[in-house]
Each structure stands twice: as C-alpha cells, then as structure tokens.
N, C-alpha and C positions, 0 to 999 in steps of 0.2 A: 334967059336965065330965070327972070321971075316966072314964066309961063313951068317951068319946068319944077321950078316949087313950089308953085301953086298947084301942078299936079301929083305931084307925089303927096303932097299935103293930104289934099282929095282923096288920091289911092291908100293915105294909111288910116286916116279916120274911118273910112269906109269898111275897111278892113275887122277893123277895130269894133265896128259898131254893129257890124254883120249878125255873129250870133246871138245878138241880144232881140235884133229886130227880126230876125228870121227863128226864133225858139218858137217851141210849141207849147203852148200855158199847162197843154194837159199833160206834158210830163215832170215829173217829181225833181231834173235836176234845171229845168229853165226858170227864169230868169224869174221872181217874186212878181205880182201883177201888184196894180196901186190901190194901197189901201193896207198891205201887208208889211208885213218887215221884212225888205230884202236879206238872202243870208239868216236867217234865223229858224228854220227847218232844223230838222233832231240828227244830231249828229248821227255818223255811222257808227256803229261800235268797233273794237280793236280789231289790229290785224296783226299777225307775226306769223310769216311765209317765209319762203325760200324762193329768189325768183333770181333766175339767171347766175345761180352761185351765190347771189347776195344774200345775205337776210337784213329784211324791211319789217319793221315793228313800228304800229302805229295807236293812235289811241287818241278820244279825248280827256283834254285837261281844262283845269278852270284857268281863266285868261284874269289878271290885273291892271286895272287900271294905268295908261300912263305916270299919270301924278303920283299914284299911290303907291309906293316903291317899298314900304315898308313890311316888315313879316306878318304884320297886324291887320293890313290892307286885306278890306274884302274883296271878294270875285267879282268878276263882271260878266261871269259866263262863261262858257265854253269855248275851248281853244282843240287845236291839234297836235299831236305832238309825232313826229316821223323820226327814226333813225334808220342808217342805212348800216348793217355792220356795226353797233352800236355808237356807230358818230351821229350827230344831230343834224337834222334838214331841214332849213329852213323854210315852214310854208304860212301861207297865207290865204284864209279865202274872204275871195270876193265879195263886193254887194250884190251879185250874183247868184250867191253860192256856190261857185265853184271855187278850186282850189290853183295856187299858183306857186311854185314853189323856187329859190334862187338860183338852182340848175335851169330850169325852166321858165325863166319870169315873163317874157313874152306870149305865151302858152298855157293854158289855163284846163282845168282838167273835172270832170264833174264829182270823182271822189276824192280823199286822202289815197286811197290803196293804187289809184289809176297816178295819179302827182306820181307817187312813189318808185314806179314801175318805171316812166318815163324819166324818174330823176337816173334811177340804176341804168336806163337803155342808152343814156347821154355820157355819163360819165366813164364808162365802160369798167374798166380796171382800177381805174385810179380810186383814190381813197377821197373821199370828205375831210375837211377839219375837224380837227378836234376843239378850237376855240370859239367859245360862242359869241354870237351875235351881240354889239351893244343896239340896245334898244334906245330909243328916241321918246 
C-alpha cells in the first residue's frame, strides 16, 4: 500500500512539475527565469468573440489587495476578468504566467482567450453562476 502511494505521489508531482522544467526560456509564455518576476509580463489585451455559440469577453482589470477591501483601497495591478455569456469565470494566473481557471483548475493554459475557450469546451451547454466568488 505505502509503495503504491509513494508512487503515485512520484507520478503526480512529476506530473505537475513537467512543464515548468521542460519550457523553453525563449518563448514569451514559459516560465519567468531568476532574477525576474514570475507572472508579471503585460498582459494581453481584450477579447469578445464568439466561440462555439458562446460569447467570451475578456479583459484586463486592476486587482486589490486581499487586506484592502475598501472602495478607497489602491491597485495592486493587474488582474483578468473572463465571462462566458455574461456570467463570471473565475481565473487565476500562475507564477508561471499562465492562466487556470475553476472549470479547469487542474489545467493551466498560456492566455486568458485559450482558459476561456477550454472553460466553453468543458462545460458544454450548461450555464456558469451567476453568484460570485468570496474571496479569501
């Protein structure tokens, strides 16, 4: 029993750690080298398509500070913002720089418009919430 989770253990980190260790530095969507700030490359700019019957609008927004909850609170930067059908998707990117979104969370994807795409290819018909995420 321990041998057998100690290999899956093995098989998921591995897994996990693959594309980070197998990226190529000289492309625009791998992994920050050291020295740089991971994840902090210029965002893309908007998108509002039509893909697969859906419509996907996407765009950067300025992100706030956990602590600072108030209306007065400054930026901390740039964020994402995706809807699908004008519901809200929630994504996330990486220290990587790529993006991960809650349809997708295992799966990680090098744009906003690519998250999106694969959020629409997942959920098929169904619809998104309407109510938004608490934030932590």
């Amino acid at each position: 029993m321990r041998a057998a989770l100690t290999t899956a253990v093995v098989v998921g980190t591995s897994a996990a750690v693959a594309p980070i260790v197998l990226a190529d530095p000289a492309r625009p969507d791998a992994p920050a080298q050291a020295g740089t700030p991971a994840g902090r490359g210029p965002l893309p700019g908007g998108f509002d398509e039509v893909y697969r019957g859906r419509r996907i609008q996407g765009g950067p927004v300025a992100v706030r500070q956990a602590s600072a909850r108030s209306a007065a609170a400054p930026s901390t930067g740039p964020g994402i913002e995706i809807s699908i059908d004008g519901r809200p998707l929630h994504v996330m990117r990486r220290a990587d720089g790529s993006y991960l979104s809650l349809v997708n969370h295992y799966q990680s994807f090098p744009t906003p418009l690519e998250v999106a795409r694969a959020a629409v290819d997942e959920i098929g018909t169904a619809q998104l919430s309407t109510a938004r995420l608490h934030h932590h």
